[in-house]
N, C-alpha and C positions, 0 to 999 in steps of 0.2 A: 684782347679782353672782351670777354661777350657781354652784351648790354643788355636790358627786359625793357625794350622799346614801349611804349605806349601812342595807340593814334587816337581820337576823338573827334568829332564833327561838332559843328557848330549848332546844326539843327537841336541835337540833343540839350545843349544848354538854354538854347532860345523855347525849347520844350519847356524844361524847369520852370525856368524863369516867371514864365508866361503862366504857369500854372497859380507857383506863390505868389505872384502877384494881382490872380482873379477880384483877390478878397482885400487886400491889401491898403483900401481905407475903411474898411468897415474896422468900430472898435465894438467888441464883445462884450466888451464891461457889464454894458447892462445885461443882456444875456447870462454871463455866468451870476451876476449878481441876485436874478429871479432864479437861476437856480438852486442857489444858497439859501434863499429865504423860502424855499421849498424844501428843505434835507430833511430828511427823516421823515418824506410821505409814504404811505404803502403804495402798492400795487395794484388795491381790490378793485379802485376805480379808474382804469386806465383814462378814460375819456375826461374824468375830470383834474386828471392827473397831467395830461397834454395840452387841454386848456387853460391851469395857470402857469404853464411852461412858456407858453406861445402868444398867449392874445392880447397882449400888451406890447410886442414887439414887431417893428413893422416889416420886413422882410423874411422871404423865409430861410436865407442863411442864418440871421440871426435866432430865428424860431428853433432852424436847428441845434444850431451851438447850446443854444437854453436847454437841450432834451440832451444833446451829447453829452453837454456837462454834468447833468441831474447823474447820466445813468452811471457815468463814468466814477461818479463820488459817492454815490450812497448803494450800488450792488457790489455785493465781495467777491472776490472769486474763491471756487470749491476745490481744494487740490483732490480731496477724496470722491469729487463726482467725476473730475475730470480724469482721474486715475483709471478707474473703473472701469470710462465709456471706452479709452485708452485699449484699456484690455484686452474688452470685447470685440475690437474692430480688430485686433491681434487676433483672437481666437476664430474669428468667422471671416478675417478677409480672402478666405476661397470659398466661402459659402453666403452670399452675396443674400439668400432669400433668408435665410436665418437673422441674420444682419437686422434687414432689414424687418423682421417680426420682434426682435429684441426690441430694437432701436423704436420702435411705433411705442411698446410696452411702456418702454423707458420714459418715454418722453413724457406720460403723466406723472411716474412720480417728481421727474424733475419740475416740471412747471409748479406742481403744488410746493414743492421747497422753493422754489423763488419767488412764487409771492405771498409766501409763510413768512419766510428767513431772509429774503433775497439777497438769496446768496445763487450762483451759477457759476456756468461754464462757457465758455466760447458762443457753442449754439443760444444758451438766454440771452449774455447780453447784444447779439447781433437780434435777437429776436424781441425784444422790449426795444431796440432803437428803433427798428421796423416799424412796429405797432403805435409806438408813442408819435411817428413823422408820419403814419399812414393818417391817423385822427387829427393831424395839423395841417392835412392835403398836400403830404410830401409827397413825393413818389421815392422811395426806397426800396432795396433788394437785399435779400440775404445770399452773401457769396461765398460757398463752401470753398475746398483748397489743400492746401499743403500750407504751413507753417514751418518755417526753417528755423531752429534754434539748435545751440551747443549737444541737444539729447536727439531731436527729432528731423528727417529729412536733410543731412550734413552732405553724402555723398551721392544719395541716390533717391528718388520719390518712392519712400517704403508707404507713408500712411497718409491720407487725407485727413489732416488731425484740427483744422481749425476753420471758424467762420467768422467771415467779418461783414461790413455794408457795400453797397454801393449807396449811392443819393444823389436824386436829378437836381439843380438847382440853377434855374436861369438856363435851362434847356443843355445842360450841360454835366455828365455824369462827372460825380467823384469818389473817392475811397477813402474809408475811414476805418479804423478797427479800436472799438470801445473798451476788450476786454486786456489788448495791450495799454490802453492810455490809460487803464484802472487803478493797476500798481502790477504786483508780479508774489510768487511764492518763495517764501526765505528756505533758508535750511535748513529749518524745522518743519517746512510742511504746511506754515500760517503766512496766509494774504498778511499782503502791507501793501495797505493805500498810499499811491505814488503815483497821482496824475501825470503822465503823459502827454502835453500836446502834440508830438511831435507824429500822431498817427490820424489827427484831424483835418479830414481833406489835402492829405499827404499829395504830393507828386506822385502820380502811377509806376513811372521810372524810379524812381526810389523806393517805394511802398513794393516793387515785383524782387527788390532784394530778402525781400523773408517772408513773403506774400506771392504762392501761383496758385492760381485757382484752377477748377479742373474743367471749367469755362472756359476757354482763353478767351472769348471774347471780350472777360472782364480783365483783363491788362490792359484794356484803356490802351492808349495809345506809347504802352512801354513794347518794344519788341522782343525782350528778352522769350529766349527758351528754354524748355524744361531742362535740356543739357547746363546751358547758361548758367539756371538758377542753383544748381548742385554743385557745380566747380567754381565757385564763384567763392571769395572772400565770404565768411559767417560773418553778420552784419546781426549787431545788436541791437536794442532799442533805444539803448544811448547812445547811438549813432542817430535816431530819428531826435531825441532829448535836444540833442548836441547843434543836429541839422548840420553834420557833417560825414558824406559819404566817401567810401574809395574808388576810385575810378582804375586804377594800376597800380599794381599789377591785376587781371583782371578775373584771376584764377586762385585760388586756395593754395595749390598744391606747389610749388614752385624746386624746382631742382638744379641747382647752380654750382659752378667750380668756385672755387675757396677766390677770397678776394676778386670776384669777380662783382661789376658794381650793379647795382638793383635801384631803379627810380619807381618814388613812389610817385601818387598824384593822387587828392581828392579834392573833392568838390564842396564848398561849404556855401550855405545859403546868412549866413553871418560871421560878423566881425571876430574872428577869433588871434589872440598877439600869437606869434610865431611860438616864442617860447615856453605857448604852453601844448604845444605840437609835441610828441614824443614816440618812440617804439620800446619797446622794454619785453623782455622775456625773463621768466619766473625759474629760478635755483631752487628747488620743494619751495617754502613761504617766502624765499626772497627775490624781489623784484629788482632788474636788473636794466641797467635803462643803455641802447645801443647807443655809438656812434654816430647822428647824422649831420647832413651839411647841405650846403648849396643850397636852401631853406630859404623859399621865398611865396609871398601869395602876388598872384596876377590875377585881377577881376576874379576874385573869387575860385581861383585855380589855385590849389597848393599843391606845389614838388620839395621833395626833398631829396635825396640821396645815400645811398648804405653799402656799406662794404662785408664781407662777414669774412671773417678772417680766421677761422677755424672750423675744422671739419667736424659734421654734427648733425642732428637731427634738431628742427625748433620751432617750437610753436614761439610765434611772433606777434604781439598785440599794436595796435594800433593805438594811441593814448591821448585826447582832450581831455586837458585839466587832469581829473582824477577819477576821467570815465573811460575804459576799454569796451571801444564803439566798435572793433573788427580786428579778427584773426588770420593770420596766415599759416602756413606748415613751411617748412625751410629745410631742404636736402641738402648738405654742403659736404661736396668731394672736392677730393687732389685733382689740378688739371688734368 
């Protein structure tokens, strides 16, 4: 019986660990709370905009969290700006100086729609975090990239399609991405505000699961490769929600003999009860929940176990609670 072994190092988790627990007595409260009692400021005055964000609180994580949270709750996101830009990078990514005379073009009427409407795309809200932590003596970066999601970068790095932060804080870079924690686009095509914390001074090593930039410098101290990032499990944003990662198998694609056994493992940075651990693969709208066993957590380690016992082709989800946080593909032949 062939097995899909998994190894892991230690350093890797003592990474993590080490990471969420920078912050880990600061409480934000007040923080998100000045940004609430700010909602529905415009944009015209940025300066005055970062000063009641920040000057009332005394560190500058929390200074940040006040600005992350503002941007994160009162900018919408544009499906039809972001479609667009989309396009173009399609129609001119062999002509890189076009590109880039569009892109200059564009860039004003965009900035005028977002502090008209403020409404945006990936590139504003990386770029109002920027500006809002530059005027509160952040040091912040804007980091262009690849974005991996169910439509975009799945198998291979086609398109540079997203930006997000970096931010120094106590001499020490982190990553953030405002326009995932914002909410996300229904299937109609309309934003729904649906804060996300789970992309707020994220772990690098977690955050490189649907986040490469075209810096690698800014992988922080994840090692992953651009191979890595493409054959890798599709990792959603409620996996970041959930705060629970896959660790193994450590590839998308998987091709196994029938009944032959398959161990999962992920990583969770909270308490989740066993039984709401699941795999489930979809019949058209019916959802179908596998087999599993041997279902245990160790210090934040979860394995479980699967059999598949019919030959088939399958997309396999990974399932907390009643959020599918990551996909597999599943090849299943006769010995």
């Amino acid at each position: 019986m062939k097995k899909i072994i998994i190894v892991f190092s230690f350093l890797f988790f003592n990474i993590i660990n080490a990471q969420v627990n920078d912050f880990k007595n600061i409480d934000f409260t007040r923080a998100d709370n000045i940004a609430k009692l700010n909602e529905g400021e415009n944009l015209q005055n940025l300066s005055l905009l970062s000063y009641k964000l920040t000057s009332k609180l005394p560190t500058d994580v929390e200074k940040f969290r006040a600005i992350y949270s503002w941007v994160c709750n009162n900018i919408r996101g544009d499906y039809y700006q972001h479609s667009k830009v989309l396009r173009k990078i399609k129609k001119f990514q062999n002509d890189s100086i076009r590109l880039m005379k569009w892109n200059e073009d564009y860039k004003k009427v965009a900035f005028k729609k977002l502090l008209k409407h403020k409404k945006t795309m990936c590139t504003g809200y990386s770029y109002i975090v920027k500006e809002l932590a530059f005027l509160a003596d952040i040091e912040c970066e804007i980091i262009n990239g690849y974005g991996r999601d169910i439509e975009s970068n799945v198998d291979s790095l086609e398109l540079a399609n997203h930006s997000w932060n970096a931010v120094k804080l106590k001499d020490k870079w982190y990553l953030c991405d405002a326009t995932w924690s914002s909410g996300y686009i229904n299937e109609k095509n309309t934003f729904v505000s649906d804060y996300n914390d789970g992309y707020f001074l994220a772990d690098p090593i977690m955050f490189s699961t649907n986040h490469y930039p075209l810096d690698e410098e800014w992988l922080l101290n994840s090692q992953t490769t651009s191979t890595a990032f493409v054959t890798s499990p599709l990792v959603y944003t409620e996996a970041f929600e959930q705060k629970v990662f896959p660790l193994s198998p450590s590839v998308m694609h998987l091709e196994i003999n029938r009944k032959d056994e398959v161990s999962f493992r992920l990583k969770t940075l909270k308490d989740i009860p066993l039984e709401n651990i699941s795999l489930v693969i979809f019949s058209g709208p019916i959802e179908k929940n596998l087999e599993i066993y041997d279902i245990k957590n160790e210090n934040g380690i979860i394995e479980f176990k699967n059999k598949f016992n019919w030959v088939g082709f399958y997309d396999v989800h990974l399932k907390i609670y009643e959020d599918i946080i990551a996909t597999y593909t599943v090849k299943v032949t006769n010995e």
